[in-house]
N, C-alpha and C positions, 0 to 999 in steps of 0.2 A: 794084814798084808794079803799073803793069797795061797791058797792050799796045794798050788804046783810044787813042785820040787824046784827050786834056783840054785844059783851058782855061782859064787864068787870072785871074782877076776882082783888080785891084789899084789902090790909090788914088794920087796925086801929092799930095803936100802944095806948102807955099809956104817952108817950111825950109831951110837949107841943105844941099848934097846934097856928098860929099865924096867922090872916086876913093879906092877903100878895092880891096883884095884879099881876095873871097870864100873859105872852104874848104870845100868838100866832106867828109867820114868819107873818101872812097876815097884822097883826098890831090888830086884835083883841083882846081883856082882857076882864078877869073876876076879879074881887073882892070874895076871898075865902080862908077859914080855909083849908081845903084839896082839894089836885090838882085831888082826883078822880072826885068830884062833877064839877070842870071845865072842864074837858075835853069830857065829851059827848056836853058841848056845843060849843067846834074846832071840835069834832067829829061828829057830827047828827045821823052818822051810828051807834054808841052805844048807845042802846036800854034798857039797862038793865045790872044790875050789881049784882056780888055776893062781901062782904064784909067780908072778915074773920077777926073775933075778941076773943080776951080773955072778959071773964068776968068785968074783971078789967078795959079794953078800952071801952067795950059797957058802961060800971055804966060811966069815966071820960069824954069819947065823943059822946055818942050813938044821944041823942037827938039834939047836934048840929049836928052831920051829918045830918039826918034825917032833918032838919030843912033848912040845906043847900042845899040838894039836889031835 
């Protein structure tokens, strides 16, 4: 990709969120409720994210995100 520093833009729904095991191509995986929280670690270059949420997603998943990432 590219050796800037990037920046994630991703939404929370109100869904339910399920601990699943990510894969990578290179053969690496993460264990995670959301694929944003995995992917800055296939990405290193993503530095920082913004999460857009309703009310209703932050109160159902706020803290596990947060917990997860």
């Amino acid at each position: 990709m590219t050796d800037r520093p990037s920046h994630l833009l991703t939404f929370l729904g109100t869904g339910k969120y399920e601990r699943i095991q990510y894969a990578w191509p290179s053969g690496q995986t993460v264990e995670t409720s959301f694929f944003p929280t995995a992917l800055p670690r296939f990405l290193p270059e993503i530095r920082s994210a913004t999460v857009f949420v309703t009310e209703e997603s932050e109160e159902k998943h706020g803290r596990e995100l947060d917990a997860q990432w």
